[in-house]
PLY file of the C-alpha trace (Angstrom):
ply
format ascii 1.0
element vertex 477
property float x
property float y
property float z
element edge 476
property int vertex1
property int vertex2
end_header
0.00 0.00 0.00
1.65 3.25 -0.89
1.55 6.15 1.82
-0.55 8.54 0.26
-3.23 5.45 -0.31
-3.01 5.22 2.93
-3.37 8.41 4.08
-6.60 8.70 1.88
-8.56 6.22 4.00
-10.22 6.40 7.11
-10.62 3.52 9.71
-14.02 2.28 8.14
-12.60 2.73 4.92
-9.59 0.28 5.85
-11.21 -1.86 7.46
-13.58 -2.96 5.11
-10.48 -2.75 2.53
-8.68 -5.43 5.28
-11.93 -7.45 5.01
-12.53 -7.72 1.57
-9.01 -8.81 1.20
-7.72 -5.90 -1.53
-5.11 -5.64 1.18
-3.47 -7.19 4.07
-3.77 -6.02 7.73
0.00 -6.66 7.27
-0.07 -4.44 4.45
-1.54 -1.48 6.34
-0.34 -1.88 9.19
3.49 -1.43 7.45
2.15 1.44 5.65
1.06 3.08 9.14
4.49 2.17 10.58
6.05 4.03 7.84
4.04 7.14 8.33
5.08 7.20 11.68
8.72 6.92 11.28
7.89 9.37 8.66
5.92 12.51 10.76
7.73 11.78 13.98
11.02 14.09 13.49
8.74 17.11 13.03
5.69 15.88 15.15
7.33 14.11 18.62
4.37 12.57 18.69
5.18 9.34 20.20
6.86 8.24 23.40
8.94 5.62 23.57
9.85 3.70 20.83
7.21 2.25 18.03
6.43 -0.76 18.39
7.88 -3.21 15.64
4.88 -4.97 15.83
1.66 -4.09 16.76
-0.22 -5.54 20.20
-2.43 -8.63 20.30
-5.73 -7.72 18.55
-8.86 -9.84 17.63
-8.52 -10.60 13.99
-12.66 -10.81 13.82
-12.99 -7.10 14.99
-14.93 -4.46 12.86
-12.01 -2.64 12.67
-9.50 -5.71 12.40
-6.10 -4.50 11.75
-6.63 -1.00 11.99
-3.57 0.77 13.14
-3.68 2.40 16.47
-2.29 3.93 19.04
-2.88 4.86 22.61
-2.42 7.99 25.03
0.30 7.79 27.74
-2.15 8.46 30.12
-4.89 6.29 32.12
-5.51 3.41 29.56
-3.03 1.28 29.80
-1.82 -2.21 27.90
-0.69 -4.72 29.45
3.39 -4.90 29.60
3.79 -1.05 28.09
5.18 1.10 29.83
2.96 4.15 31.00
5.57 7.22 31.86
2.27 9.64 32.14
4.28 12.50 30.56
6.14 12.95 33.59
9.60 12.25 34.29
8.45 11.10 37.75
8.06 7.70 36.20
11.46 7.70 34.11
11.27 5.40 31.14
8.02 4.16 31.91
6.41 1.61 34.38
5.31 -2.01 32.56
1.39 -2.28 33.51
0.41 -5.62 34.57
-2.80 -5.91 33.04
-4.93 -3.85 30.37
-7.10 -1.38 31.41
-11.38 -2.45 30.23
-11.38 -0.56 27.58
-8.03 -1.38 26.07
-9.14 -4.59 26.37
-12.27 -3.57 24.00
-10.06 -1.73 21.91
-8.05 -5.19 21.59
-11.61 -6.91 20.72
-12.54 -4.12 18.16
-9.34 -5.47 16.22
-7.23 -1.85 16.80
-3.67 -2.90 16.06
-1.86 -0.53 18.62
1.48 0.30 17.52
2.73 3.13 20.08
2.06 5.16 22.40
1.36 8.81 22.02
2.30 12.13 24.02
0.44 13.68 26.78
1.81 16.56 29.11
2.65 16.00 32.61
-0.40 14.11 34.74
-2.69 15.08 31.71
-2.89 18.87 33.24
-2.64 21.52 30.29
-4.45 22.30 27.18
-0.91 21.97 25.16
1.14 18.51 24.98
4.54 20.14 25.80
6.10 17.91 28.75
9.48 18.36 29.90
9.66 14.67 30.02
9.80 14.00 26.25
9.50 17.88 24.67
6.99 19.33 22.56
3.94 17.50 20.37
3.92 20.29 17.16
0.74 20.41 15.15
0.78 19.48 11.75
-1.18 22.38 10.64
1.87 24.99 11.57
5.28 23.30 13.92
5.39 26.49 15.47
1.75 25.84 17.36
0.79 23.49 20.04
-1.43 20.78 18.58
-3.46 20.90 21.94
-3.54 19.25 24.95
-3.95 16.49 26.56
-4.43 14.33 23.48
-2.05 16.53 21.99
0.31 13.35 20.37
-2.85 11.61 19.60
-4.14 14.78 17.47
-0.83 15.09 15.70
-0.59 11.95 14.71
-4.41 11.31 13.12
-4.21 14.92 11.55
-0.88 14.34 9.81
-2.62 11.22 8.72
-0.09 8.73 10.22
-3.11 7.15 11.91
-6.45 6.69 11.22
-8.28 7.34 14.65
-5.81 7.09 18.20
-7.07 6.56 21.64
-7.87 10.24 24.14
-8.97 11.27 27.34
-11.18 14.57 28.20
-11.11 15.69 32.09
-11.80 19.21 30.98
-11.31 19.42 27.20
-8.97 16.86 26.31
-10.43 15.29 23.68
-12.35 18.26 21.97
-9.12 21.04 22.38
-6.76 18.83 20.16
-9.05 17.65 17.66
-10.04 21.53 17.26
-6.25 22.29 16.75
-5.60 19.53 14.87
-8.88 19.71 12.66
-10.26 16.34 13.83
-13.66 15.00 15.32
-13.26 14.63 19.23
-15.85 13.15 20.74
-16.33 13.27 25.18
-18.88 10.85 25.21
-21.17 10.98 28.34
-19.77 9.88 32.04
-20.34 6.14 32.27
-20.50 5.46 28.52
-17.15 4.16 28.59
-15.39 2.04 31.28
-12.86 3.80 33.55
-12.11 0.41 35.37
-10.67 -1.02 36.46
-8.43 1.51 37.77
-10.66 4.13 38.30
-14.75 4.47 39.16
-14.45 7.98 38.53
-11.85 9.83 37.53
-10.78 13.37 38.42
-14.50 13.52 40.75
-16.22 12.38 37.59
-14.67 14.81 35.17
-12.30 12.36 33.21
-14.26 10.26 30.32
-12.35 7.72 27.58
-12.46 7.43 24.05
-10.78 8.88 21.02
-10.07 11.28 18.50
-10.59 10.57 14.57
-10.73 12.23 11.07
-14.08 11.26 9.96
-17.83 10.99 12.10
-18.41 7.66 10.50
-15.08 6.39 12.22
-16.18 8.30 15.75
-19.54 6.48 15.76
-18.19 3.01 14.57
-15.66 3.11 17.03
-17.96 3.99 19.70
-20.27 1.13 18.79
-17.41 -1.18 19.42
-16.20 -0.28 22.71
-19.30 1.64 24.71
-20.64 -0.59 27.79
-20.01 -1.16 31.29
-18.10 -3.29 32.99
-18.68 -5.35 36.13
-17.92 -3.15 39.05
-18.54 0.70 37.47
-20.48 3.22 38.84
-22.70 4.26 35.86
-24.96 1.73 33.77
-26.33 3.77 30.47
-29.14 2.54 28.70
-27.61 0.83 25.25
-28.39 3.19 22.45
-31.66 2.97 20.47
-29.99 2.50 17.72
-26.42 1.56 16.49
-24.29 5.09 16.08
-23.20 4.21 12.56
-27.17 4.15 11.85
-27.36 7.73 12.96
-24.85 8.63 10.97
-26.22 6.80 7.94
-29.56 8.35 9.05
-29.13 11.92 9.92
-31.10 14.26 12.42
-34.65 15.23 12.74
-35.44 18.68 13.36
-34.06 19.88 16.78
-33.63 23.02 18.69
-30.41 24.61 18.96
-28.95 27.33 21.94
-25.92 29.39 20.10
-23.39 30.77 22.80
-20.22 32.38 22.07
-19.04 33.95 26.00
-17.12 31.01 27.80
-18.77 29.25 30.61
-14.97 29.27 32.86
-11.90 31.48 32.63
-11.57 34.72 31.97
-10.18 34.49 28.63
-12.01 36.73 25.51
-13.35 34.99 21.90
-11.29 35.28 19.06
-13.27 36.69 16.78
-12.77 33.86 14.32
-13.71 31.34 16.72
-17.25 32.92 17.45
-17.42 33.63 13.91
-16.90 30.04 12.82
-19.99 29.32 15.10
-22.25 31.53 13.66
-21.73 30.13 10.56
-22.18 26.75 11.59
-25.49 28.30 13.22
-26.62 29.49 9.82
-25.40 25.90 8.08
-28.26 23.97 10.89
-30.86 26.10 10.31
-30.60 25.60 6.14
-30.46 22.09 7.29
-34.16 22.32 8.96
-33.12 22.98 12.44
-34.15 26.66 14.66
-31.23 27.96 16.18
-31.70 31.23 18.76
-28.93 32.92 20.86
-29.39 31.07 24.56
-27.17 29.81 27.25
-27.91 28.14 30.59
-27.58 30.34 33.85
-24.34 29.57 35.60
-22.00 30.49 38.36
-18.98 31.10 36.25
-16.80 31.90 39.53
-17.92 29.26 41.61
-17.45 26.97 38.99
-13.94 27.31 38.36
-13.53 27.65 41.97
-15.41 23.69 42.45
-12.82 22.62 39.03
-9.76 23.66 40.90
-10.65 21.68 43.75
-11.21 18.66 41.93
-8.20 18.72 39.64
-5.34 19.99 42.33
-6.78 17.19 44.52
-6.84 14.58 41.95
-3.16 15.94 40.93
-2.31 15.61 44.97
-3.00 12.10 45.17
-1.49 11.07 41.88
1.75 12.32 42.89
1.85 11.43 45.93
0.52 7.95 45.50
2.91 7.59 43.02
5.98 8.92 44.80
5.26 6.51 47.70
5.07 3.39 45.30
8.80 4.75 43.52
10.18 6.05 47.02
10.72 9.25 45.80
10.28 12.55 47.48
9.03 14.67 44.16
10.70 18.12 43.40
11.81 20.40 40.47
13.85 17.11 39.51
10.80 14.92 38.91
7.88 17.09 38.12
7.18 20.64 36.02
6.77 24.08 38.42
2.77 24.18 37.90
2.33 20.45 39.03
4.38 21.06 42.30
2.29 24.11 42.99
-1.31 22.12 41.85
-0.30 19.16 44.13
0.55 21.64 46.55
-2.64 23.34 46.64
-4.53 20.27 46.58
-2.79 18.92 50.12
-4.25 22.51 51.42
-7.54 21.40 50.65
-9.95 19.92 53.58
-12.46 17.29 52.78
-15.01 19.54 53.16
-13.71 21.92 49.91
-14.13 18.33 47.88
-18.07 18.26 49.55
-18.86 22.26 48.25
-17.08 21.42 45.07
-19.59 18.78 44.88
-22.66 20.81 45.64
-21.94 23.40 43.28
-20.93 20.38 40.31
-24.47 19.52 41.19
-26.23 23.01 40.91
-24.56 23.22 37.91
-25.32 19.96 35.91
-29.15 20.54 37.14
-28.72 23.85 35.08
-27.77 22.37 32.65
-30.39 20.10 32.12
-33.34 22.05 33.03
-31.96 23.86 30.21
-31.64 20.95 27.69
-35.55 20.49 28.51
-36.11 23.41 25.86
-32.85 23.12 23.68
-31.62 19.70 22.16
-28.28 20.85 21.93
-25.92 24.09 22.55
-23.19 25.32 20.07
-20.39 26.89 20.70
-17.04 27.69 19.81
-14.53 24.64 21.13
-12.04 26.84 22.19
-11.40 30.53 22.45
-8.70 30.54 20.07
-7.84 28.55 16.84
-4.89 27.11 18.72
-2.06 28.60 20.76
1.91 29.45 20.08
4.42 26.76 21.20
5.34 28.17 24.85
2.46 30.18 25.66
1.20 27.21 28.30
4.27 26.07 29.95
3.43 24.27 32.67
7.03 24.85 33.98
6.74 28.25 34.86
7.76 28.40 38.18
5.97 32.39 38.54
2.02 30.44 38.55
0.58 29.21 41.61
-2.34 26.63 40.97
-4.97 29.21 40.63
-2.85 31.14 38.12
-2.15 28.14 35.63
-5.66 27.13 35.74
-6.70 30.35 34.48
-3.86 30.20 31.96
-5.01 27.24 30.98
-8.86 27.79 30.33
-8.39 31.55 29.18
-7.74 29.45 25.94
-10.47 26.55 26.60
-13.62 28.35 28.35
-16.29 26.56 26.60
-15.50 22.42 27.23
-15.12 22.18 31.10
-18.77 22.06 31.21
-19.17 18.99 29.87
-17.26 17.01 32.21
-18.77 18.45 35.20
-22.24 17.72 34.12
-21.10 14.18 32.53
-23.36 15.23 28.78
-21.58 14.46 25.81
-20.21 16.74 23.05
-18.29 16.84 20.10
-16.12 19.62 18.44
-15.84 19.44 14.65
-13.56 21.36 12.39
-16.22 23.73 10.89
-13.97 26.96 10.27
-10.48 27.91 8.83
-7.77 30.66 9.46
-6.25 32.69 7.10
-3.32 31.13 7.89
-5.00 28.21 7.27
-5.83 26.60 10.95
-8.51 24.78 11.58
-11.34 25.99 14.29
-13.09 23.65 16.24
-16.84 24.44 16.48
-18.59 22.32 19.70
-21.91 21.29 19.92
-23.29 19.78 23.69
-26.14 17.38 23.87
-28.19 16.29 27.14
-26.96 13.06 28.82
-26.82 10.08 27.23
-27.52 11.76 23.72
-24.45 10.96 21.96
-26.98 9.48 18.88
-28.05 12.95 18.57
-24.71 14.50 18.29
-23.27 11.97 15.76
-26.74 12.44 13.62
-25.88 16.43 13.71
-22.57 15.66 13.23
-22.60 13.51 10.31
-25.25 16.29 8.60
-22.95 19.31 8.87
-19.53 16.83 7.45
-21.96 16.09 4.41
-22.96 19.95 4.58
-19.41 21.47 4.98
-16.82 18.21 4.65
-13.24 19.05 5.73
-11.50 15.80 4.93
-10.05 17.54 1.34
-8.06 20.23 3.94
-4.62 18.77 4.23
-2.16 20.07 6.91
1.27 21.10 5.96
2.98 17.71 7.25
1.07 14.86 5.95
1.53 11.55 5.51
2.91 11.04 1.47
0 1
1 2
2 3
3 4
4 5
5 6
6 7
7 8
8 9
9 10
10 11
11 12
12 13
13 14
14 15
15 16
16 17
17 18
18 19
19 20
20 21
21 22
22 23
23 24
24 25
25 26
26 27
27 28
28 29
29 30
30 31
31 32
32 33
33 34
34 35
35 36
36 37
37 38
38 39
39 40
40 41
41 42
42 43
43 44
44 45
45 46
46 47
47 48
48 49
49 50
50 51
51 52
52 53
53 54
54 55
55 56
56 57
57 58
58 59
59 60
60 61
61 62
62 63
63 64
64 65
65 66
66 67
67 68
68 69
69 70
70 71
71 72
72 73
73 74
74 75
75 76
76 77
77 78
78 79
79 80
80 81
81 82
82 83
83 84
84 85
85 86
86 87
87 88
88 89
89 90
90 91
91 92
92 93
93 94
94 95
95 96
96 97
97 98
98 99
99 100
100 101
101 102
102 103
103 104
104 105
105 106
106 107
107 108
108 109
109 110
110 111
111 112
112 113
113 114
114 115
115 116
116 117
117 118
118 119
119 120
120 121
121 122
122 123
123 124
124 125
125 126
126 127
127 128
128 129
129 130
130 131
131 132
132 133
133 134
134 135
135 136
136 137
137 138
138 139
139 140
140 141
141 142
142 143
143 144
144 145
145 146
146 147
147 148
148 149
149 150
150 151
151 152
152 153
153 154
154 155
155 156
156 157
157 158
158 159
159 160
160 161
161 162
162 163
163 164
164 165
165 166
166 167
167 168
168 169
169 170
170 171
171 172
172 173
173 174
174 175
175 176
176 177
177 178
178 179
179 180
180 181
181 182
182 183
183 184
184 185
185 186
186 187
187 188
188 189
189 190
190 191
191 192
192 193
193 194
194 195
195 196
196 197
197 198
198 199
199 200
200 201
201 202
202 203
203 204
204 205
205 206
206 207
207 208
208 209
209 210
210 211
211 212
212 213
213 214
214 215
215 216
216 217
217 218
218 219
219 220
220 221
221 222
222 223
223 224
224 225
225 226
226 227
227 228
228 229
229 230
230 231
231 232
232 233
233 234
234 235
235 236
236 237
237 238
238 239
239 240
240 241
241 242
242 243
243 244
244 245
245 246
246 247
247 248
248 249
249 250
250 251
251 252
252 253
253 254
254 255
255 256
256 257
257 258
258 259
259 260
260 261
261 262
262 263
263 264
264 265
265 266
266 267
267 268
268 269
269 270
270 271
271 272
272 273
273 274
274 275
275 276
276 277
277 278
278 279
279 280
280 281
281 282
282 283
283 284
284 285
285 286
286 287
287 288
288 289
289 290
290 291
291 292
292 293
293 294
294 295
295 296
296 297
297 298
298 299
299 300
300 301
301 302
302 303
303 304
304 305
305 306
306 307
307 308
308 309
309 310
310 311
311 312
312 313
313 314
314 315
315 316
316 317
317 318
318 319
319 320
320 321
321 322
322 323
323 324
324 325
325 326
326 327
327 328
328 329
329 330
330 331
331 332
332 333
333 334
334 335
335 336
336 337
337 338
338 339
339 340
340 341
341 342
342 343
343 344
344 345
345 346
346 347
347 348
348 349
349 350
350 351
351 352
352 353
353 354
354 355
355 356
356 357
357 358
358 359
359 360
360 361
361 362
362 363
363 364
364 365
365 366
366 367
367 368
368 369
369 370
370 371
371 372
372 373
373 374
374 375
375 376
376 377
377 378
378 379
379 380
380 381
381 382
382 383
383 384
384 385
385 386
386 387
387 388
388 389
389 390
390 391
391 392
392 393
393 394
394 395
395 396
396 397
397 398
398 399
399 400
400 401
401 402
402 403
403 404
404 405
405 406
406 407
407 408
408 409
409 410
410 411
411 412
412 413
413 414
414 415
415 416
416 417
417 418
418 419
419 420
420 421
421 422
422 423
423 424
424 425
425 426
426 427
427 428
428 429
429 430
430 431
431 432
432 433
433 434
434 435
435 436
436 437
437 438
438 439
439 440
440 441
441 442
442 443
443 444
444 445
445 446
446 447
447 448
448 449
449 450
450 451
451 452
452 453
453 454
454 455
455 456
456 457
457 458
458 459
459 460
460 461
461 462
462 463
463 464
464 465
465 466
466 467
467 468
468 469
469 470
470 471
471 472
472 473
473 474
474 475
475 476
């Protein structure tokens, strides 16, 4: 298979290429292996070396050898080393078993054939770690391609991978694949398993899945690996429908709430950004569906107040669960300025703060859906810029104190916090373009449990506007 074959196809597409048996899955997967050897000098998307072949995978799979990769961060394979961006853990620490949803992954047939970037503990909207260095974005080296999926992003946007494994605590998912031009889907808290490490992670914030090119990959890949495991907290109903059907099906009329003012931070709009969402606006309602300027009531202080409890705390025990197990006291040595002064923070914190962070994580999702009772969905910009410059989030600057990098961090990503406090789904889609050329993520938030609505809407505005023909300046062939 020649690269720029490759590059052309998305998971679905080479999948059903593997199947039909125009190709091999050894075939592909050399293809993929070449890309990556190919886009890593410029990217540094990986960590670690790539793997020479890839992991154990179910050969009967939908998406039987696909190529794959997964984050450095809270998944984990069984025998791979996880060095969580930090260099706390060195070259790595071998997990003993697989995490339940790389085990699904496994059973969808995903060849995994490295492991991809993620900045320190997962805690910045850029992937630049001091661990392993910067993850550049294909669109332009000299910006970030996001964060904390960042060398996920990079690598499916520079079309060395079809679709790679993310994470989304506060935007993780949907702020690279808006840098990077991708779909990123958060799916809704309990749609995926977090076990059988975690019941849930960061209070409830952190969700699994993935970041890909193309809806149709986003819902097929989500029909493969959504469901509970024994043991988690949350037991969805199964969808009413396959997600590829929505897709194939589209959306019935719905009512949309357009919102460009960030719901945390203190950050302004690019003007692009909102732009980019009006437009999409005016694209749904040629497409049959009422959109009006709304936005639920919320207590913008109080809730970045409740999100710095629950991510310095979460950051608190990390590091110090994981110093005890390596016998380490951590310092400047092991971990980046900002994650010193988050942990920090978060051993300040009584039980109590983690009981009113609660309360107001409640007030808020309520909101929320009282809100979704007269609006199917909300749309807004993903983040409030198109992306940001290589060194503008570095989460080694020794001058920020906890509060201070938080509101670094979400003066560039007001708009996706809000989904992982109130566990809903949403998606950000590359609906708008620079002048320089940049993609801008455009976000759209559906009530709990509605991820069939967001993939229908989804799949409507890629037929409407499709952005697959864009091609960032380092690509694959």
């Amino acid at each position: 298979m020649k690269p720029d074959e490759y590059a052309d196809l998305d998971a679905t597409a080479l999948a059903a290429l593997i199947r039909s048996g125009e190709v091999t899955a050894e075939e592909v997967q050399a293809a993929a292996a070449d890309a990556l050897d190919a886009v890593q000098p410029d990217l540094n998307a990986l960590v670690g070396e790539r793997f020479g072949t890839p992991l154990d995978h179910d050969r009967g799979g939908p998406f039987a050898g696909v190529p794959f990769a997964v984050k450095d961060l809270i998944v984990h394979a069984a025998g791979v080393p996880q060095r969580a961006g930090s260099r706390l853990l060195g070259a790595g620490v071998p997990m003993p078993s697989d995490t339940h949803l790389m085990a699904r992954f496994r059973r969808a047939g995903l060849a995994t054939l490295g492991v991809t970037a993620t900045p320190e503990l997962g805690f910045n909207a850029s992937t630049e770690p001091v661990a392993t260095g910067p993850v550049r974005n294909p669109w332009d080296l000299g910006r970030s391609s996001g964060g904390s999926s960042g060398g996920s992003a990079a690598l499916v946007a520079a079309r060395a991978l079809p679709l790679a494994h993310a994470n989304d605590g506060g935007g993780s998912i949907r702020i690279p694949a808006a840098a990077c031009g991708l779909v990123g889907l958060k799916p809704s808290r309990g749609r995926t398993s977090p076990g059988p490490d975690y019941a849930d992670p960061l209070l409830g914030l952190g969700v699994e899945f993935a970041v890909t090119r193309t809806v149709r990959d986003c819902a097929g890949l989500l029909d493969a690996v959504h469901g509970h495991e024994p043991g988690d907290r949350y037991l969805l109903p199964d969808p009413v429908r396959p997600y590829t059907e929505e897709v194939r099906t589209g959306s019935q009329p719905l009512r949309i709430a357009l919102h460009t003012t960030p719901f945390s931070g203190e950050g302004g709009v690019d003007p692009r950004c909102a732009a980019a969402t009006e437009a999409a606006g005016r694209t749904l309602e040629e497409l049959g569906h009422t959109v009006e300027p709304a936005a639920p009531a919320l207590d913008a202080a109080a809730f970045d107040d409740a999100n710095l409890v629950a991510w310095t705390s979460f950051l608190a025990d990390g590091v110090d669960t994981l110093a005890a197990a390596l016998g380490v006291r951590p310092g400047p040595e092991h971990l980046e300025a900002t994650t010193l002064a988050c942990a920090e923070h978060g051993r300040s914190l009584r039980a109590s703060d983690l009981f009113a962070a609660d309360r107001v994580f409640n007030a808020t999702t309520r909101a929320v859906a009282a809100f979704h009772q007269r609006f199917d969905l909300i749309l807004t910009p993903t983040m409030n810029v198109p992306n940001t410059p290589l060194g503008h989030l570095d989460a080694d600057d020794r001058s920020l104190d906890a509060r201070g990098w938080y509101d670094r961090i979400f003066s560039t990503a007001g708009f996706t916090a809000l989904s992982n406090v109130t566990g809903n789904p949403a998606i950000s889609l590359p609906l708008g373009r620079t002048e320089e050329g940049w993609p801008i993520g455009v976000q759209l938030i559906a009530p709990y449990a509605a991820e069939g609505t967001l993939v229908a809407v989804a799949a409507d505005l890629e037929r409407a506007l499709p952005w697959d023909g864009h091609r960032p300046t380092t690509i694959v062939g």
